[in-house]
PDB file of N, H, CA, C and O in Angstrom:
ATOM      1  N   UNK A   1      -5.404  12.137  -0.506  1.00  0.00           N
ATOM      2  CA  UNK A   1      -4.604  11.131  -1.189  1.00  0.00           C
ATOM      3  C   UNK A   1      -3.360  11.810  -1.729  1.00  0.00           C
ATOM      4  O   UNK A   1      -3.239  12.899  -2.289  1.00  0.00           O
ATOM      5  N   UNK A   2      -2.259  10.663  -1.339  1.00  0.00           N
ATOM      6  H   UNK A   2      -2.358   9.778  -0.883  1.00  0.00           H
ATOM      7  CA  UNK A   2      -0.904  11.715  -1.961  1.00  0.00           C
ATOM      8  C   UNK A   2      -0.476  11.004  -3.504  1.00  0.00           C
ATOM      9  O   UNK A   2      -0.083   9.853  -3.693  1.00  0.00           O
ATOM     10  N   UNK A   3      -0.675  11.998  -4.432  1.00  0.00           N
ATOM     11  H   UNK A   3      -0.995  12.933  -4.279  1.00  0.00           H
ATOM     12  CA  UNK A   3      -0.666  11.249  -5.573  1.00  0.00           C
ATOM     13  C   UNK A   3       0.983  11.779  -5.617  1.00  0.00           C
ATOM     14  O   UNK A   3       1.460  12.802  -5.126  1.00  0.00           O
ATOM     15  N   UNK A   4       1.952  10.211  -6.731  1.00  0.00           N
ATOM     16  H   UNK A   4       1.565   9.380  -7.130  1.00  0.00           H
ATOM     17  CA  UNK A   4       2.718  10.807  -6.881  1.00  0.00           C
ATOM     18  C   UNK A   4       3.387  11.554  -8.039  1.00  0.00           C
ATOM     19  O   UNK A   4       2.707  11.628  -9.063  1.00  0.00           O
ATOM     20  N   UNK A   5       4.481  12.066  -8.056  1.00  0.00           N
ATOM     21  H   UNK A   5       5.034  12.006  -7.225  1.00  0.00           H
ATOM     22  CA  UNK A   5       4.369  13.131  -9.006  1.00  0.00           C
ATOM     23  C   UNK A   5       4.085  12.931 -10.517  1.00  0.00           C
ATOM     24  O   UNK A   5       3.902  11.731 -10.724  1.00  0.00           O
ATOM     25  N   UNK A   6       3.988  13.617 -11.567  1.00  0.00           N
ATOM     26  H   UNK A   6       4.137  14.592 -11.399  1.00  0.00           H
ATOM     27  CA  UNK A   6       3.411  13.267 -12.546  1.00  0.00           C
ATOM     28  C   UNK A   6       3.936  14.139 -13.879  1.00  0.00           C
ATOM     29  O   UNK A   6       3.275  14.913 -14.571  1.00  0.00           O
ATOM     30  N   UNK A   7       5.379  13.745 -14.011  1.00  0.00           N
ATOM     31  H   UNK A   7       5.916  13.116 -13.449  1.00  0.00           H
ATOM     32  CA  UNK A   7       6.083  14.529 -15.134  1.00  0.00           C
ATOM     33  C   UNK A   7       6.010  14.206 -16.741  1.00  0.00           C
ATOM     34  O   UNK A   7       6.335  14.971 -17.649  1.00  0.00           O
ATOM     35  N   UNK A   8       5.358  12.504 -16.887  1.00  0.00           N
ATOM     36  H   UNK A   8       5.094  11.882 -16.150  1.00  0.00           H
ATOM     37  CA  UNK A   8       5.202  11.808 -17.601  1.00  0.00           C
ATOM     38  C   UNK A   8       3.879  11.424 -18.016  1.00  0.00           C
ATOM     39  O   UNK A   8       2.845  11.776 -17.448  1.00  0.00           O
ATOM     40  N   UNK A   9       3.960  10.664 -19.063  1.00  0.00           N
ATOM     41  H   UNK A   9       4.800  10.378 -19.524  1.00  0.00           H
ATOM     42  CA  UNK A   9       2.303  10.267 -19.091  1.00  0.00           C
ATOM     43  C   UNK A   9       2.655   8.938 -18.444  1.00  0.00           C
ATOM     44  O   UNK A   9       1.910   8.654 -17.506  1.00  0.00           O
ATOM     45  N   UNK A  10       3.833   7.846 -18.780  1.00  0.00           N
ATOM     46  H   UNK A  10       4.438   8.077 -19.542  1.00  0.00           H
ATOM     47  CA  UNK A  10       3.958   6.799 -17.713  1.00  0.00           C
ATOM     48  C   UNK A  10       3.862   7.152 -16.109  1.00  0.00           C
ATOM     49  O   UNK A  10       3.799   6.292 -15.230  1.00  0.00           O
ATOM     50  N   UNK A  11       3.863   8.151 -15.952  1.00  0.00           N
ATOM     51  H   UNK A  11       3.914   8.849 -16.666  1.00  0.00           H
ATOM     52  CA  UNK A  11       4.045   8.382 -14.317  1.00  0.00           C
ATOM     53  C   UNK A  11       2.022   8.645 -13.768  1.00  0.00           C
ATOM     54  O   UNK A  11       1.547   8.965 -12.678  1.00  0.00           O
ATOM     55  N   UNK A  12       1.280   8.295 -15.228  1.00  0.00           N
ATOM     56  H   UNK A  12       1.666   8.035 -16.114  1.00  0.00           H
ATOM     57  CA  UNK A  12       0.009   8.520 -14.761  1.00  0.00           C
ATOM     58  C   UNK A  12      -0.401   7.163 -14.223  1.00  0.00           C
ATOM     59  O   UNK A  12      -1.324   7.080 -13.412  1.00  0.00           O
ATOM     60  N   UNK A  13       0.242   6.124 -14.643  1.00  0.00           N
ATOM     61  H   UNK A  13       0.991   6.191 -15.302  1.00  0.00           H
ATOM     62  CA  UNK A  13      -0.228   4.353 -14.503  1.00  0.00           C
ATOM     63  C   UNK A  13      -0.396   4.553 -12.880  1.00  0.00           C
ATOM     64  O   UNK A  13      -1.460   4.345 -12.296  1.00  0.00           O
ATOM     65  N   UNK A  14       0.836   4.995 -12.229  1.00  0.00           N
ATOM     66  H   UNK A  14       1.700   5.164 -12.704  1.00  0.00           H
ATOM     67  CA  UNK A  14       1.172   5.001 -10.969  1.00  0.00           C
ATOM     68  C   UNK A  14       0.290   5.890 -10.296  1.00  0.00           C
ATOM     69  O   UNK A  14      -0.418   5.371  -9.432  1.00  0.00           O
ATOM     70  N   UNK A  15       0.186   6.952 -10.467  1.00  0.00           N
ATOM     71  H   UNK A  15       0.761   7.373 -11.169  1.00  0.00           H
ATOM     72  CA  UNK A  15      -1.172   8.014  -9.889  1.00  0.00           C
ATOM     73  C   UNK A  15      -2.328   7.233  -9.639  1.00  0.00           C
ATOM     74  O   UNK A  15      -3.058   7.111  -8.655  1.00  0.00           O
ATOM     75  N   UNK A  16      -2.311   6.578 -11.132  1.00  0.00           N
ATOM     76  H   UNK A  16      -1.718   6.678 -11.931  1.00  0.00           H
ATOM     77  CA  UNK A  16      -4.233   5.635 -10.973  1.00  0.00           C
ATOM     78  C   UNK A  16      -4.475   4.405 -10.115  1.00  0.00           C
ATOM     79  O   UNK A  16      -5.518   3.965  -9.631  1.00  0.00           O
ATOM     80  N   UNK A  17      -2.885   3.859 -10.048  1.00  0.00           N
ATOM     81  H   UNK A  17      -2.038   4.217 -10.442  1.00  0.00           H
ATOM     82  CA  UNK A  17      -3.189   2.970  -9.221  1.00  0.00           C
ATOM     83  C   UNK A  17      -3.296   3.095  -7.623  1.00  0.00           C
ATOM     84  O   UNK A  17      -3.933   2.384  -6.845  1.00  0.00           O
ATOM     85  N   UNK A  18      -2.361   4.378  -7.326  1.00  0.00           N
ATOM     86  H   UNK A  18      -1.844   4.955  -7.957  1.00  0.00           H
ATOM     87  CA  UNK A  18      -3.030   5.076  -6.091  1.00  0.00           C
ATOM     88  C   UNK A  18      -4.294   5.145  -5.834  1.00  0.00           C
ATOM     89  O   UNK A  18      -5.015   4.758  -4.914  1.00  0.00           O
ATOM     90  N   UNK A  19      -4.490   5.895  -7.137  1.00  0.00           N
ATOM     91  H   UNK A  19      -3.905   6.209  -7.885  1.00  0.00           H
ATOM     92  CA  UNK A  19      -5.989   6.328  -6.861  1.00  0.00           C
ATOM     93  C   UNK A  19      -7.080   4.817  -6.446  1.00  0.00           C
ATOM     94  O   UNK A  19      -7.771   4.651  -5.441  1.00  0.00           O
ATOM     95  N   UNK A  20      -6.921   4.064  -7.417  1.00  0.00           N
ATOM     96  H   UNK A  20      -6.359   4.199  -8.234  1.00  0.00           H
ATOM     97  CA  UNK A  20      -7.459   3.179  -6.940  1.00  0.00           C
ATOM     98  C   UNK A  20      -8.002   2.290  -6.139  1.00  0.00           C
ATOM     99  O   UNK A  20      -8.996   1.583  -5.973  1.00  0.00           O
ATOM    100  N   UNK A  21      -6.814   2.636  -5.633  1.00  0.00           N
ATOM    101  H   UNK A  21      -6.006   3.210  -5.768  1.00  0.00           H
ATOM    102  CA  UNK A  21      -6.068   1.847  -4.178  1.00  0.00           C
ATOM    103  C   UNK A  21      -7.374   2.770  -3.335  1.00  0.00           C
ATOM    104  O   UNK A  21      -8.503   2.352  -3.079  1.00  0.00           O
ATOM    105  N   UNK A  22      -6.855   3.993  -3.050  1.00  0.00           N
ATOM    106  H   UNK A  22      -5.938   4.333  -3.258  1.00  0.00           H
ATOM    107  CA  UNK A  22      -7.697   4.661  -2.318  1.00  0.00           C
ATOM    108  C   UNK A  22      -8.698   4.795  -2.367  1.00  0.00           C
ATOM    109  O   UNK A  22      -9.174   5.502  -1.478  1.00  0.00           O
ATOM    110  N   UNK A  23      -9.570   4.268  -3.322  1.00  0.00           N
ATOM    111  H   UNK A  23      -9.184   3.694  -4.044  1.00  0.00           H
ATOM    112  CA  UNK A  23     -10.629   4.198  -3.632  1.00  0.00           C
ATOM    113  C   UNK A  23     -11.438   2.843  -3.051  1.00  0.00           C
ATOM    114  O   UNK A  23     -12.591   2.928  -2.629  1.00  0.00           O
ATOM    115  N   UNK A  24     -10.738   1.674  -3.082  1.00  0.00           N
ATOM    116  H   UNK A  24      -9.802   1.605  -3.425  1.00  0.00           H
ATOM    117  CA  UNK A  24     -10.786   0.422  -2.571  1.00  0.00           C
ATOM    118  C   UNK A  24     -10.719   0.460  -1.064  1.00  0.00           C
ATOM    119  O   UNK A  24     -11.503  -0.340  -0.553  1.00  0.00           O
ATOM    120  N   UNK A  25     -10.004   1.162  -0.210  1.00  0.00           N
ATOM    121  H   UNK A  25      -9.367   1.812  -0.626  1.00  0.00           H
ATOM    122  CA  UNK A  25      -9.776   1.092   1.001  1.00  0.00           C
ATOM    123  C   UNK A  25     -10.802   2.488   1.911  1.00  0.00           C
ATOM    124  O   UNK A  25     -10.778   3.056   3.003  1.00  0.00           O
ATOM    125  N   UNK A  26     -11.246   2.505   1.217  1.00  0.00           N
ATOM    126  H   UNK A  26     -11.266   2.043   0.331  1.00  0.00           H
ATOM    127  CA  UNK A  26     -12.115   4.100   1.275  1.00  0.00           C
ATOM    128  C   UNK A  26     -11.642   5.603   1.584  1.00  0.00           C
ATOM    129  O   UNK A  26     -12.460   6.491   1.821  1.00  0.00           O
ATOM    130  N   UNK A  27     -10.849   5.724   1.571  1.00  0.00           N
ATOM    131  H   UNK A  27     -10.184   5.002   1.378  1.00  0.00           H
ATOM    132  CA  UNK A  27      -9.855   6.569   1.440  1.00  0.00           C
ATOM    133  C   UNK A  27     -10.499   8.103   0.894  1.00  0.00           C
ATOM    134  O   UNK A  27     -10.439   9.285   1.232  1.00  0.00           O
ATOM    135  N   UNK A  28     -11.332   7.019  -0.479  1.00  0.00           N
ATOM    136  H   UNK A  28     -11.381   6.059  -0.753  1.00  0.00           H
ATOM    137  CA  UNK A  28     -11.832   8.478  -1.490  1.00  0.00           C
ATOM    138  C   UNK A  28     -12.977   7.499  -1.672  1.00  0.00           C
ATOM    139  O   UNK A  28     -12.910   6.270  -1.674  1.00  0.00           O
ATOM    140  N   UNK A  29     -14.377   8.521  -1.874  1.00  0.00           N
ATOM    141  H   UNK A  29     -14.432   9.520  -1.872  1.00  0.00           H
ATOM    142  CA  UNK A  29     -15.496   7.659  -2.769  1.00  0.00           C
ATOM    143  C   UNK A  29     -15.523   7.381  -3.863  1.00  0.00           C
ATOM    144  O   UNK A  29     -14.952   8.125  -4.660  1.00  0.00           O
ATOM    145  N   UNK A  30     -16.073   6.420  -4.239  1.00  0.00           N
ATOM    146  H   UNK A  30     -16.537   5.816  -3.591  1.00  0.00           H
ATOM    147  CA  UNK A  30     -15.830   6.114  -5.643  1.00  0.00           C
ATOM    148  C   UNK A  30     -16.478   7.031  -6.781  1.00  0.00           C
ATOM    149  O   UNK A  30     -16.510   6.621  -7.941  1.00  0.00           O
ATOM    150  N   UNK A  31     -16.978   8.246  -6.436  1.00  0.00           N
ATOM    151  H   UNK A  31     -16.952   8.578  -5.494  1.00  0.00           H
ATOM    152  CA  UNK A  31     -17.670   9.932  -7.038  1.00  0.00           C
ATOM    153  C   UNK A  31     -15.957  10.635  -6.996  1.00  0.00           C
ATOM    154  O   UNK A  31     -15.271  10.671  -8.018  1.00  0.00           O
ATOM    155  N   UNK A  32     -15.457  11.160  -5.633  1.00  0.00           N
ATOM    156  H   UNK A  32     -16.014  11.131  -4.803  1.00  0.00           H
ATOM    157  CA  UNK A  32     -14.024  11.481  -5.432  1.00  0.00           C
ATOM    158  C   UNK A  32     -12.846  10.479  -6.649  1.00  0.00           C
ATOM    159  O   UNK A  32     -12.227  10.893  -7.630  1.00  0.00           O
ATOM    160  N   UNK A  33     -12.888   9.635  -6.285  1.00  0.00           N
ATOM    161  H   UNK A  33     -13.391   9.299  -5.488  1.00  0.00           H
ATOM    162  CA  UNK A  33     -12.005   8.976  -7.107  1.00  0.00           C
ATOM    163  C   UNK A  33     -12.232   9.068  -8.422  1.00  0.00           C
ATOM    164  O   UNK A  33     -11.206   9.220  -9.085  1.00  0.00           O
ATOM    165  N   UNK A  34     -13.466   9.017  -9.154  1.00  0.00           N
ATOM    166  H   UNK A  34     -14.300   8.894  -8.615  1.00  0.00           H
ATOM    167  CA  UNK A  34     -13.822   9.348 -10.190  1.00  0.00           C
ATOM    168  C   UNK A  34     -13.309  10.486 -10.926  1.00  0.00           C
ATOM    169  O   UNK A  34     -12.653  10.390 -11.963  1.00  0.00           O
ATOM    170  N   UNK A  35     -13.707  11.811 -10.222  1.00  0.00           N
ATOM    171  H   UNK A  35     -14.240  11.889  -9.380  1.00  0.00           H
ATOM    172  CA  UNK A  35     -13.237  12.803 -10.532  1.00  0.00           C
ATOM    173  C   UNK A  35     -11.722  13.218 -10.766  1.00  0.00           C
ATOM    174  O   UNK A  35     -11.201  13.839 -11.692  1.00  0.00           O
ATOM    175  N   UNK A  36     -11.115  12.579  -9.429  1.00  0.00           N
ATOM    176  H   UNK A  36     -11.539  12.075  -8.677  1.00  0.00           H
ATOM    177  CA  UNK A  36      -9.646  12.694  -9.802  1.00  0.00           C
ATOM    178  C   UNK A  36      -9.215  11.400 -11.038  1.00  0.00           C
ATOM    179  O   UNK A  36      -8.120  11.684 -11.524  1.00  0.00           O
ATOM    180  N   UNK A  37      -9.667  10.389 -11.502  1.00  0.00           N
ATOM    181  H   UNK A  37     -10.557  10.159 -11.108  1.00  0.00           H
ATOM    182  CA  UNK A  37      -9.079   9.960 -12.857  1.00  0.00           C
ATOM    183  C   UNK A  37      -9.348  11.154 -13.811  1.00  0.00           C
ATOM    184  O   UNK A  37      -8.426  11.772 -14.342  1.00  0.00           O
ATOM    185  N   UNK A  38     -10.650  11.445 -13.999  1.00  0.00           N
ATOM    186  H   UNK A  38     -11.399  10.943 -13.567  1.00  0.00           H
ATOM    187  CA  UNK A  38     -11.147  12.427 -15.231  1.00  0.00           C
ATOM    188  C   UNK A  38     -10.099  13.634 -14.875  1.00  0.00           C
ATOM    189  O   UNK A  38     -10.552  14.587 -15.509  1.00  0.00           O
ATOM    190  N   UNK A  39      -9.355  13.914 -14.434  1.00  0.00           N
ATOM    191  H   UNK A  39      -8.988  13.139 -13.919  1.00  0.00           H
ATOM    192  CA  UNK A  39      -8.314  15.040 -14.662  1.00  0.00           C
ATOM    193  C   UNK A  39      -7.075  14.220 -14.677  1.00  0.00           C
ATOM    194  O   UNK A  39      -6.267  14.818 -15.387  1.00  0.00           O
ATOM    195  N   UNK A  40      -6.624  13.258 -14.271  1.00  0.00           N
ATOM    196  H   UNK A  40      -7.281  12.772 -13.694  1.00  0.00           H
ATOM    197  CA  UNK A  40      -5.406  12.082 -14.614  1.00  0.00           C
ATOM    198  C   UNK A  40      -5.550  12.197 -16.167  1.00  0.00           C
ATOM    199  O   UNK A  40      -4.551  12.513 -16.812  1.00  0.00           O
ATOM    200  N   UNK A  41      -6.877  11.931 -16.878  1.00  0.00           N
ATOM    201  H   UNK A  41      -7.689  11.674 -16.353  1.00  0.00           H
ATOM    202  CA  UNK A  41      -7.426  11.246 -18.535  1.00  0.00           C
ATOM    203  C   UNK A  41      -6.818  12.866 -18.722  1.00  0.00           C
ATOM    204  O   UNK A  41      -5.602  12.997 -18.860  1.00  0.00           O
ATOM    205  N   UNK A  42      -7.466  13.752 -18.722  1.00  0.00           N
ATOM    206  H   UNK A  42      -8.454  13.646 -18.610  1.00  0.00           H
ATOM    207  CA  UNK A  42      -7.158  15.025 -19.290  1.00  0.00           C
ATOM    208  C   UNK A  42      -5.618  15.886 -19.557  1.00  0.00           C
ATOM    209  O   UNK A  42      -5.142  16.512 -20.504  1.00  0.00           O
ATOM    210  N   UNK A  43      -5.246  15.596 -18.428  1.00  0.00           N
ATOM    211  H   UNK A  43      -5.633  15.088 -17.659  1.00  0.00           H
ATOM    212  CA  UNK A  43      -3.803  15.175 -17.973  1.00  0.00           C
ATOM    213  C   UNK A  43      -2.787  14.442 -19.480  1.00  0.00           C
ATOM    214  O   UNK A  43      -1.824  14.803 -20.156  1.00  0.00           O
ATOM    215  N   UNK A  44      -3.711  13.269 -19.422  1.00  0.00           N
ATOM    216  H   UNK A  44      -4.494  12.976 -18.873  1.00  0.00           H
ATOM    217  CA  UNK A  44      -3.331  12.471 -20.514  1.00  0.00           C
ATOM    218  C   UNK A  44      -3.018  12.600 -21.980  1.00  0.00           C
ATOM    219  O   UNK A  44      -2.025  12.293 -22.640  1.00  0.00           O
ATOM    220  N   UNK A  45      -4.192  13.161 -22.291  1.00  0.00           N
ATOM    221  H   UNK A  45      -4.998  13.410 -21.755  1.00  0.00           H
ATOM    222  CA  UNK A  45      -4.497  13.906 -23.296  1.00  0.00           C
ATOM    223  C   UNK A  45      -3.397  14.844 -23.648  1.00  0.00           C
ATOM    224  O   UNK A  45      -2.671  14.696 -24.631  1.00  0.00           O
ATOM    225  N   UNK A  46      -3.302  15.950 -22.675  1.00  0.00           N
ATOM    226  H   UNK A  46      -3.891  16.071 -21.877  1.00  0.00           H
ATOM    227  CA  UNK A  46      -2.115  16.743 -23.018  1.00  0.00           C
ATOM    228  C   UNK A  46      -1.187  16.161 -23.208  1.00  0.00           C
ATOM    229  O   UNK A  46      -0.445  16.626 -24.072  1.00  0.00           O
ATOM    230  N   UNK A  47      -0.883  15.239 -22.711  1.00  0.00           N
ATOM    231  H   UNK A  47      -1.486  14.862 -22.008  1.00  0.00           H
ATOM    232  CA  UNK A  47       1.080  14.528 -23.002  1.00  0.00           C
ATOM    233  C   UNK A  47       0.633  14.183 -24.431  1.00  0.00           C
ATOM    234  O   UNK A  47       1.244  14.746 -25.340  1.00  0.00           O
ATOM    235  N   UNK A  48      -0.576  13.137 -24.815  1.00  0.00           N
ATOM    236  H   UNK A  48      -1.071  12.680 -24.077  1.00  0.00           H
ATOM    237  CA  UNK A  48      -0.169  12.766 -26.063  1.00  0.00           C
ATOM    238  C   UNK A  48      -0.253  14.112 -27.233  1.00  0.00           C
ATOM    239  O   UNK A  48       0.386  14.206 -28.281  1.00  0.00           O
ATOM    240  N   UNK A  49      -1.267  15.092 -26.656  1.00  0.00           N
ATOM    241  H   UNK A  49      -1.786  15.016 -25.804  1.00  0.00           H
ATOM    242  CA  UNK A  49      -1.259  16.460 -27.568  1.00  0.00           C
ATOM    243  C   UNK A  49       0.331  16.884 -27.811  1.00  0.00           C
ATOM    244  O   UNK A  49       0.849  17.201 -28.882  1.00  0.00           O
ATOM    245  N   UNK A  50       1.086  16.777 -26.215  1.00  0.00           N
ATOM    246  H   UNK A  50       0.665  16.520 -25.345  1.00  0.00           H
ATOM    247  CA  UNK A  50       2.318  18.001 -26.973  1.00  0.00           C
ATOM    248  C   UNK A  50       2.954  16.653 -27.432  1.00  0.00           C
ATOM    249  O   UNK A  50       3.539  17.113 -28.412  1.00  0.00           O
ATOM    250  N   UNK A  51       3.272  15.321 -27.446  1.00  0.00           N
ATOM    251  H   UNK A  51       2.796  14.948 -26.649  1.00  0.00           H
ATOM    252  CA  UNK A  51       3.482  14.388 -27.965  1.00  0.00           C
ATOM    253  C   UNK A  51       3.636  14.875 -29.455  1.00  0.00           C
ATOM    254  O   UNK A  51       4.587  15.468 -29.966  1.00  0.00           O
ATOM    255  N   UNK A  52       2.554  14.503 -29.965  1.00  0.00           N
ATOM    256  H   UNK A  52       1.782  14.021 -29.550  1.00  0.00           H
ATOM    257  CA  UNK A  52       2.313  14.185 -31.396  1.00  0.00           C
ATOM    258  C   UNK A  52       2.887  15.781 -31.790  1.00  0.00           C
ATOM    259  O   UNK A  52       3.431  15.990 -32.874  1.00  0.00           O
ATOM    260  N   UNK A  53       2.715  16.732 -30.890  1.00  0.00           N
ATOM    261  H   UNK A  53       2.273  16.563 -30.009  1.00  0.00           H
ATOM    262  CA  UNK A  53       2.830  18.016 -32.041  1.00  0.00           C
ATOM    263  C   UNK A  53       4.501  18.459 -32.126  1.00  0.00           C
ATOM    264  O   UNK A  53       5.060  19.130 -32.994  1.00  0.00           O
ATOM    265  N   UNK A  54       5.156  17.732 -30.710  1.00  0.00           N
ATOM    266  H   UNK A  54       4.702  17.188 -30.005  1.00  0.00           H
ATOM    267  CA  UNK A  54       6.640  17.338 -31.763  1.00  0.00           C
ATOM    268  C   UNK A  54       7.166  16.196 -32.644  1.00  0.00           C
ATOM    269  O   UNK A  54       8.099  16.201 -33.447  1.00  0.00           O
ATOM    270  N   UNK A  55       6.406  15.312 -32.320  1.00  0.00           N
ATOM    271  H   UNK A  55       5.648  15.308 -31.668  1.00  0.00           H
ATOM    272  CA  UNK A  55       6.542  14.062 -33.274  1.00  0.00           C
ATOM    273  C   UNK A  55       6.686  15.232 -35.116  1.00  0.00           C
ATOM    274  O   UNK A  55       7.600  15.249 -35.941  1.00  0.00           O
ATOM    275  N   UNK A  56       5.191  16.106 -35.088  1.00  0.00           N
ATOM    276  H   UNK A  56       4.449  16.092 -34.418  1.00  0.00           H
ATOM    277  CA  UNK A  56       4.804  16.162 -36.271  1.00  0.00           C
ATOM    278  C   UNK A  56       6.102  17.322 -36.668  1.00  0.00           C
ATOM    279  O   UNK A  56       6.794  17.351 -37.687  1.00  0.00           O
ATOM    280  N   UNK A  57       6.134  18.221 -35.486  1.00  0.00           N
ATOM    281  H   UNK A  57       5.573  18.199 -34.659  1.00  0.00           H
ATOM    282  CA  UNK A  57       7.450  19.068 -36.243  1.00  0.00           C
ATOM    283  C   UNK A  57       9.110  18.733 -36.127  1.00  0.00           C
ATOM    284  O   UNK A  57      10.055  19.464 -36.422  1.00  0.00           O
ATOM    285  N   UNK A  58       9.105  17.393 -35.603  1.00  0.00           N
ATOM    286  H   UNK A  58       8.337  16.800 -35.363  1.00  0.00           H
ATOM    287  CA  UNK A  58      10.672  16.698 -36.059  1.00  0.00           C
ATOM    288  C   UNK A  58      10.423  16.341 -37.468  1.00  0.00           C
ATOM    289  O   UNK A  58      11.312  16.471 -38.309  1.00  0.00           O
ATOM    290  N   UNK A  59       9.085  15.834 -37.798  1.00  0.00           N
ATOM    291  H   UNK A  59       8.363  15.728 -37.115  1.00  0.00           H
ATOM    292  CA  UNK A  59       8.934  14.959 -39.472  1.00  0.00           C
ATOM    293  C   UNK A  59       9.110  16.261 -39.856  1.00  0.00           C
ATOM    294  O   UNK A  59      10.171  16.494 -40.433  1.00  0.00           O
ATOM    295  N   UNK A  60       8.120  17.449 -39.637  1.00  0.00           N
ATOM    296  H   UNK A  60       7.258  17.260 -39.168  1.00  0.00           H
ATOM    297  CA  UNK A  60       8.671  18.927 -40.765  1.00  0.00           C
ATOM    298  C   UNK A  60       9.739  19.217 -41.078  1.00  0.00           C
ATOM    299  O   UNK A  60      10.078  19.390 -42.249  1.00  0.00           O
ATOM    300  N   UNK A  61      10.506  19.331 -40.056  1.00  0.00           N
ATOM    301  H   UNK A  61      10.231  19.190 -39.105  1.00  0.00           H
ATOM    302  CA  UNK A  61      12.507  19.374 -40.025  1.00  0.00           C
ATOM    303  C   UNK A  61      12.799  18.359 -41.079  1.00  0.00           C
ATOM    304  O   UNK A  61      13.588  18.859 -41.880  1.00  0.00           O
ATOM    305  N   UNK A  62      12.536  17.346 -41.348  1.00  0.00           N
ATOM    306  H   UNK A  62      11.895  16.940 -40.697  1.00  0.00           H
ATOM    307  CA  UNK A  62      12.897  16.482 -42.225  1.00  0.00           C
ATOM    308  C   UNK A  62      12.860  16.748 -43.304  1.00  0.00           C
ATOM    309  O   UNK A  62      13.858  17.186 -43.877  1.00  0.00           O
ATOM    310  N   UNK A  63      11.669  16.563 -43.931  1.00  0.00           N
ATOM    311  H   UNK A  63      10.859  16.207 -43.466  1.00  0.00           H
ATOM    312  CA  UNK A  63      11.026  17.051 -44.886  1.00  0.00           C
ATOM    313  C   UNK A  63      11.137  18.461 -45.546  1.00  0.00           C
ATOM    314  O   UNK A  63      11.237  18.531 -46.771  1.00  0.00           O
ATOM    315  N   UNK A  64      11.120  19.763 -44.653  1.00  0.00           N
ATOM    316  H   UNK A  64      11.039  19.706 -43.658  1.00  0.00           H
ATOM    317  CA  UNK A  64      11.285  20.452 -45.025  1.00  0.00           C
ATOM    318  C   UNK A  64      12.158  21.597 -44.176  1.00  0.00           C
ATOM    319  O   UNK A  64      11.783  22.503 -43.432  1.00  0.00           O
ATOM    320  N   UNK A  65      13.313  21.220 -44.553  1.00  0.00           N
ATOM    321  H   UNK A  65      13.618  20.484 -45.158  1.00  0.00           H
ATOM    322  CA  UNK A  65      14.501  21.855 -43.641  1.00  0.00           C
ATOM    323  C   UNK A  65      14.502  23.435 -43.947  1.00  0.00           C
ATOM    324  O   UNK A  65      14.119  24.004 -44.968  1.00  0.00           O
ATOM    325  N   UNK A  66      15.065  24.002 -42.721  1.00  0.00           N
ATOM    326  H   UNK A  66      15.376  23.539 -41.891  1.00  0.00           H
ATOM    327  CA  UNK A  66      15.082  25.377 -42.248  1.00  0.00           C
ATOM    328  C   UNK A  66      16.134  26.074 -44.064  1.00  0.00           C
ATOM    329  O   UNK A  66      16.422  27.264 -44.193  1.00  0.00           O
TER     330      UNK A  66
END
């Protein structure tokens, strides 16, 4: 399956619905397909991790300037 690229966490909607897709048409089993969401989710995770951890050090800059 050619997932496409994935620089974003919006660019994961599009991966899954590949995946999906391929999953529906048999492409991938639905064990295969499985596995590749659970690293899409993980994937996920990281964007909102480095997300929030500049969210939290723009508020520090604020709050407590250099």
């Amino acid at each position: 399956v050619q997932l496409p690229s994935i620089s974003s966490s919006r660019d994961l909607l599009g991966a899954a619905r590949v995946l999906i897709a391929a999953v529906q048409t048999g492409e991938l089993t639905p064990l295969e397909g499985e596995k590749v969401m659970a690293l899409l989710e993980r994937c996920q995770k990281l964007f909102v991790s480095v997300y929030l951890e500049e969210r939290i050090e723009a508020l520090e800059q604020k709050v407590m300037p250099s």
